[in-house]
N, CA and C of each residue as an Amber inpcrd file, in Angstrom:
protein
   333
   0.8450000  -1.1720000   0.0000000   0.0000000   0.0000000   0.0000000
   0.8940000   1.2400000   0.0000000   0.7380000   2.1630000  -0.8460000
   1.3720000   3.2170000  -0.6600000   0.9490000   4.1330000   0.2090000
   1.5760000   5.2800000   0.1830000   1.3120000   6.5580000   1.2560000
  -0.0210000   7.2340000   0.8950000   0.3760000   7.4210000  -0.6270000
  -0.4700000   8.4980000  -1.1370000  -1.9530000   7.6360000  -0.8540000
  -2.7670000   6.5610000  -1.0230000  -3.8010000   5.7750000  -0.9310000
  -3.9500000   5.5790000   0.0560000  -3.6740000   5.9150000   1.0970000
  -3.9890000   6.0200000   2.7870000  -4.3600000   7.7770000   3.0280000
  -4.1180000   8.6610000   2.2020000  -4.3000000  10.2650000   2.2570000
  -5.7240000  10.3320000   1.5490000  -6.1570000  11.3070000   2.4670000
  -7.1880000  12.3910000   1.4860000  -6.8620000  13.4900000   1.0000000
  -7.8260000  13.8860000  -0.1420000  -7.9740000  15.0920000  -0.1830000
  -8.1330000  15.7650000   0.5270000  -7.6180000  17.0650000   0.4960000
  -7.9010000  18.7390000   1.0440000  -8.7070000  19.2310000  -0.1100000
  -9.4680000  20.5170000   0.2230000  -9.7280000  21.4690000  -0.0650000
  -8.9000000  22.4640000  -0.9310000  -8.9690000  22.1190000  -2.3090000
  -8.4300000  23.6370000  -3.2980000  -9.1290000  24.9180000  -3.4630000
  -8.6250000  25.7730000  -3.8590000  -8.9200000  27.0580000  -3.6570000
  -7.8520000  27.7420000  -5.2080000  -8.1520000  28.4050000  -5.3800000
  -7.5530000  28.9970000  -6.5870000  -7.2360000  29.9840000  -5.9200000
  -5.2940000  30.2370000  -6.2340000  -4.4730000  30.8350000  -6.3760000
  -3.4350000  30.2510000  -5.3050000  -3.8330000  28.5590000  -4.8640000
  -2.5970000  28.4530000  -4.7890000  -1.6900000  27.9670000  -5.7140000
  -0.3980000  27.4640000  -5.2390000   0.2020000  27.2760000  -6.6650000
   0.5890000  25.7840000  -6.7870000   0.7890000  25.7440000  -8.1860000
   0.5620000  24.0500000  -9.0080000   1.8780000  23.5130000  -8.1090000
   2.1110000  22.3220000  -8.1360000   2.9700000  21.4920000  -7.5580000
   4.4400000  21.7870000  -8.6170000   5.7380000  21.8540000  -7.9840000
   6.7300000  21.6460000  -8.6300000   7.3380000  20.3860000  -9.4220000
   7.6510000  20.6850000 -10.3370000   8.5800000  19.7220000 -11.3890000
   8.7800000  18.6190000 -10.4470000   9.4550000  18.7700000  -9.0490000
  10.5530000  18.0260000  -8.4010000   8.9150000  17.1300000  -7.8690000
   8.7380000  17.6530000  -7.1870000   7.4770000  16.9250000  -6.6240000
   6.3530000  16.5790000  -7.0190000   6.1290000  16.8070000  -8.4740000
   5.6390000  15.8780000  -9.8020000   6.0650000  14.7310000 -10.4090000
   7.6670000  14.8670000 -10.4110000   8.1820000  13.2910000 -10.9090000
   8.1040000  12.3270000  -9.4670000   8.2740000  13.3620000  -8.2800000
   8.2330000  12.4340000  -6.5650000   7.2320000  11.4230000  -7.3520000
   5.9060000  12.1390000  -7.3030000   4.3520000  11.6500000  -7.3190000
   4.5720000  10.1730000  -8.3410000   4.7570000  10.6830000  -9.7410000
   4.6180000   9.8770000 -10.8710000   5.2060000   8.8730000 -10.4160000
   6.5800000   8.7650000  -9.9040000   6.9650000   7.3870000  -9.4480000
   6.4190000   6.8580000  -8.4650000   5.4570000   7.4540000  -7.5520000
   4.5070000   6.4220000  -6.9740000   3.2470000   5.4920000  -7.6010000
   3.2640000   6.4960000  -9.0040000   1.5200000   5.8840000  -9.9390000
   2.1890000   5.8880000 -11.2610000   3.0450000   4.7440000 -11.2060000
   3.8070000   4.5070000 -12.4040000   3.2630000   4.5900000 -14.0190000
   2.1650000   4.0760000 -13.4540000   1.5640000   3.7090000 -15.2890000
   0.7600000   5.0760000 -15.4820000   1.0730000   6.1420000 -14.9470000
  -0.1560000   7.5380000 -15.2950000   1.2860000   8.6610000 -15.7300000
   1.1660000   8.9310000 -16.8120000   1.4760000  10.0110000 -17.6600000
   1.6110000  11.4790000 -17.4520000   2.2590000  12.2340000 -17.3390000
   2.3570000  13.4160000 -17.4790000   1.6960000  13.8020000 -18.8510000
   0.8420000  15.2120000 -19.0300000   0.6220000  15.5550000 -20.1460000
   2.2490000  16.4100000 -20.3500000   1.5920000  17.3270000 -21.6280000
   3.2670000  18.1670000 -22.0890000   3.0850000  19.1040000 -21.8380000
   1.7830000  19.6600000 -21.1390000   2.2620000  21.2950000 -20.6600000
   2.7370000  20.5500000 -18.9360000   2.3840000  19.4650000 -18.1420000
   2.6840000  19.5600000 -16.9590000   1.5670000  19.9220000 -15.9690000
   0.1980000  19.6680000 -16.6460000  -0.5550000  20.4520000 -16.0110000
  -1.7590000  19.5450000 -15.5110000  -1.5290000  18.1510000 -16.2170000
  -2.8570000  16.8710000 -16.0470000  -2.0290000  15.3480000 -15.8120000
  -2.1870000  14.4630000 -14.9060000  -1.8300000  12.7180000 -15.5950000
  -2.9880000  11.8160000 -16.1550000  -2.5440000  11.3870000 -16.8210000
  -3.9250000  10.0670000 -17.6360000  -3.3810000   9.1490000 -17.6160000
  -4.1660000   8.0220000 -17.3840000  -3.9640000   7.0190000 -17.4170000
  -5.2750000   5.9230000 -18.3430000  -4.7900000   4.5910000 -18.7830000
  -5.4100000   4.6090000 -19.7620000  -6.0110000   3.2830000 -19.0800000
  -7.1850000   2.4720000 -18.5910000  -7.8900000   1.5200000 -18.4780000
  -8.0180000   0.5970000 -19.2880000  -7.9010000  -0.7770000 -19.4260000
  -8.4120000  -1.6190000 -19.9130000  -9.3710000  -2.7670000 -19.4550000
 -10.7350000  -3.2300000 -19.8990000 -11.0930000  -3.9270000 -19.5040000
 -11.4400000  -5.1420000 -21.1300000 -12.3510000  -6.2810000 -19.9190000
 -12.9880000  -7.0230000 -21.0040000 -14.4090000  -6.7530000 -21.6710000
 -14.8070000  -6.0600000 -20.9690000 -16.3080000  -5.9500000 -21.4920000
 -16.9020000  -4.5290000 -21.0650000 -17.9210000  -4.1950000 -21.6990000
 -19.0000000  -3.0980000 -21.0840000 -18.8690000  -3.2170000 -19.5230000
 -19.4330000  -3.9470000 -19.5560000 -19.8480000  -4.5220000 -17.6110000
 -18.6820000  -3.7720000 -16.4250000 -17.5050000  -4.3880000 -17.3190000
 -16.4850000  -4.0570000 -16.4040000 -16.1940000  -3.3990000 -16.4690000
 -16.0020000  -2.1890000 -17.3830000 -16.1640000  -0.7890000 -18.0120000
 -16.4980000   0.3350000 -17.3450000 -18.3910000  -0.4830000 -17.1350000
 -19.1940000   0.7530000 -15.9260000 -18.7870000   0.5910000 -14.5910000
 -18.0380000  -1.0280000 -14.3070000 -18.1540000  -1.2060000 -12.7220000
 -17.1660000   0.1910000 -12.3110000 -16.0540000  -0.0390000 -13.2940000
 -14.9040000   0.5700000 -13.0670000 -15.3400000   2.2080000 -12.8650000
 -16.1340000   2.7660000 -14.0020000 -16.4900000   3.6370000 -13.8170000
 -17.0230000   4.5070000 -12.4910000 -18.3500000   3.5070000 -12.3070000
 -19.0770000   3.8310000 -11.1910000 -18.2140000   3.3220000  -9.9200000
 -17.4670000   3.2770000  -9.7630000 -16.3570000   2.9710000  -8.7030000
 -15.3410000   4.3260000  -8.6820000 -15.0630000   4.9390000 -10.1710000
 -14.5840000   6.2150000 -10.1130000 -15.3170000   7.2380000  -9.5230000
 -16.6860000   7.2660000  -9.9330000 -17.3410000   8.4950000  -9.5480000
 -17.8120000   8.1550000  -7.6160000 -17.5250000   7.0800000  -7.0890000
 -17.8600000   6.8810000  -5.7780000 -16.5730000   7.7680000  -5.1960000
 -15.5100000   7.2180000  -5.6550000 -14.0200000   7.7760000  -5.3340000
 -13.9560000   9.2540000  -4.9890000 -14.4180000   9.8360000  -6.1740000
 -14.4010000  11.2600000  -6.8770000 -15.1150000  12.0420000  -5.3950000
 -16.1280000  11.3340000  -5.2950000 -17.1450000  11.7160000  -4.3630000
 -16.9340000  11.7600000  -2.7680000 -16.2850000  10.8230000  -2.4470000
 -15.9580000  10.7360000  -1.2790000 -14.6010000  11.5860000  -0.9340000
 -13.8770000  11.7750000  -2.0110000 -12.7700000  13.2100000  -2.0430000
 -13.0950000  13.9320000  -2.8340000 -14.1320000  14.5260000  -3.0060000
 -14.8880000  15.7790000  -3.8830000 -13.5920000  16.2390000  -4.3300000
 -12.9500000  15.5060000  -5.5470000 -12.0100000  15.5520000  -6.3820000
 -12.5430000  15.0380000  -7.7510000 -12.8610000  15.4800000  -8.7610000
 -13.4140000  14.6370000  -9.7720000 -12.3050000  15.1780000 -11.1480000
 -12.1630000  13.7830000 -12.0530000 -11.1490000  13.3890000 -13.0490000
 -12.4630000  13.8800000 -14.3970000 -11.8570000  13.7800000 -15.2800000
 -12.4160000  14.0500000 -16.5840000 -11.9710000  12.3610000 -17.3100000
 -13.1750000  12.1420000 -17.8150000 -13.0340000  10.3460000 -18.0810000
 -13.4590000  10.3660000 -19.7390000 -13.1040000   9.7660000 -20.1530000
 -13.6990000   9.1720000 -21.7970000 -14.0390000   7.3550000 -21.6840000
 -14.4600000   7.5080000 -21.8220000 -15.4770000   6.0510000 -21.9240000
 -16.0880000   5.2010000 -23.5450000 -15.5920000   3.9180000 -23.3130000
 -15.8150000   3.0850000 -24.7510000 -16.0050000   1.9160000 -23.8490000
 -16.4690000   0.5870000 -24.9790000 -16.6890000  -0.6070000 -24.0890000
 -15.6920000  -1.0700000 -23.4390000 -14.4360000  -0.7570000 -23.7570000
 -13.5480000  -1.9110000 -23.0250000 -12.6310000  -0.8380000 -22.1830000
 -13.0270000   0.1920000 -22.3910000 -11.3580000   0.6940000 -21.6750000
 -11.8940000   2.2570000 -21.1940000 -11.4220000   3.0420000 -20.7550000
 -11.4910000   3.6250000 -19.7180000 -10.5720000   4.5820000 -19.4200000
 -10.6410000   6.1710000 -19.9930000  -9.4670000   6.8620000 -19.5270000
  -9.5060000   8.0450000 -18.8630000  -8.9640000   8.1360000 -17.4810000
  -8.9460000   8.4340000 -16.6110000  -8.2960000  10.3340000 -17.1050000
  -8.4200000  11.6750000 -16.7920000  -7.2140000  12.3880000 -16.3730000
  -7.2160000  12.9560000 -15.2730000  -6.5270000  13.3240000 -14.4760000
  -7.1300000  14.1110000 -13.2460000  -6.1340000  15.2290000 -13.2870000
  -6.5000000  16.6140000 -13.0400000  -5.7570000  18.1170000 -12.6810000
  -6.9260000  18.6640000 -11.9980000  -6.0750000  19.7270000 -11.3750000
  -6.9430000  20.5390000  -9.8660000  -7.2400000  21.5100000 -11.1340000
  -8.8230000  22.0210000 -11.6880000  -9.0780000  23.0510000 -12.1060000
  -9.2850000  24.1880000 -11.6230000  -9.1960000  24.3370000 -10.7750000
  -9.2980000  26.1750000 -10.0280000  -7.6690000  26.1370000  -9.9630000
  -6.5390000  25.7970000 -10.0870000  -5.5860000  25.8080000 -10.4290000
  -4.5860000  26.1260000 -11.9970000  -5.5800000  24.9780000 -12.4330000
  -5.1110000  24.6190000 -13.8710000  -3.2960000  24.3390000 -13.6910000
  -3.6750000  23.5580000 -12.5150000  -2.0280000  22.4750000 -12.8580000
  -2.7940000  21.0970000 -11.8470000  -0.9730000  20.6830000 -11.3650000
  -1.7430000  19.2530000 -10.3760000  -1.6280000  19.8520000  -9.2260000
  -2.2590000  18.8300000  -7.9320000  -1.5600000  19.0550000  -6.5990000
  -1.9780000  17.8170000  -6.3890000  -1.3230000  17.5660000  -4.9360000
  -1.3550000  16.8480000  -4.3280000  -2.9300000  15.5510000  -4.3880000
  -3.7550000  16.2530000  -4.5630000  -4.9500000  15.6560000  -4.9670000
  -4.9660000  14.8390000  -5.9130000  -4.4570000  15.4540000  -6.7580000
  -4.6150000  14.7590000  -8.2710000  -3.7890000  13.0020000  -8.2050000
  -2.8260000  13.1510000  -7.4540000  -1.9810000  11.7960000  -7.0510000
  -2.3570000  10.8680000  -6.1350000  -3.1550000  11.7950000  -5.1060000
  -3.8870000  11.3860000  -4.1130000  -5.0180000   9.8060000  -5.0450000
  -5.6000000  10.6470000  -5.9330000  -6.8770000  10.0130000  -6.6570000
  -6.2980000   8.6010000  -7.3500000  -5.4030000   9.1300000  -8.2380000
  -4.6690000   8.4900000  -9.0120000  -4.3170000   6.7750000  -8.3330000
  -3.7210000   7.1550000  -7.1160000  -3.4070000   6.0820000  -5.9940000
  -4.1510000   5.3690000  -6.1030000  -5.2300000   5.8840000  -5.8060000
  -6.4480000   5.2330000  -5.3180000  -7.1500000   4.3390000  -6.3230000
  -7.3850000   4.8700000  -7.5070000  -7.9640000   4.4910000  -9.0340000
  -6.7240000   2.7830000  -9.0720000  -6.0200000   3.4210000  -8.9780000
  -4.6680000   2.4850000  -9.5840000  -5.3200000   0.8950000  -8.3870000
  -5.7600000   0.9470000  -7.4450000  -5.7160000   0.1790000  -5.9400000
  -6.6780000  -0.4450000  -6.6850000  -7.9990000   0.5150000  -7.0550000
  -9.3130000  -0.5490000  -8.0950000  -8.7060000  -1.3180000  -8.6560000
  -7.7350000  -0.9400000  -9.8530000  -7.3520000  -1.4010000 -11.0410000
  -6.7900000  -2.9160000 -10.5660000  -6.4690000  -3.0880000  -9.5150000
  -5.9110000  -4.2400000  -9.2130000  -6.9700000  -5.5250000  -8.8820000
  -7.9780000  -4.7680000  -8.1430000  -8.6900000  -5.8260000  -7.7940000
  -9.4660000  -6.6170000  -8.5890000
């Protein structure tokens, strides 16, 4: 179990400031398979399943997540797969949240 998947969210507020370079790659090497975009400002990660079914479980397992850390990801959805991004928008970069989630998503992905 990692650190970050034992943390909650906090509360964002716009104008604090986005997370540093240094403590963006920290993060990424805890949620290996999730991506930096190229401005630095979102991670995605990309889902695969076998079917519809497992598709929505996954889904509706995101939006429980989202909910219980009133943190919510921007998702694209097809039958088999599933893609996740998460950035703090009253920011428009990451924080701590965004890795926070990520953790967590990644913990589903296993089961």
């Amino acid at each position: 179990m990692s650190e970050l998947e034992t943390k909650r969210c906090l509360a964002c507020e716009a104008g604090i400031p986005p997370l540093s370079k240094e403590k963006i790659a920290n993060y990424l090497a805890q949620v290996s398979e999730w991506k930096l975009s190229e401005d630095g400002k979102k991670i995605t990660r990309r889902y695969s399943f076998k079917n519809f079914y497992k598709t929505m479980g996954f889904v509706n397992a995101v939006a429980w997540i989202a909910n219980q850390e009133n943190h919510h990801p921007d998702m694209e959805v097809g039958f088999n797969y599933c893609v996740v991004h998460y950035s703090t928008h009253a920011i428009d970069g990451l924080t701590e949240n965004d890795f926070i989630c990520a953790a967590k998503l990644d913990k589903l992905g296993m089961l």
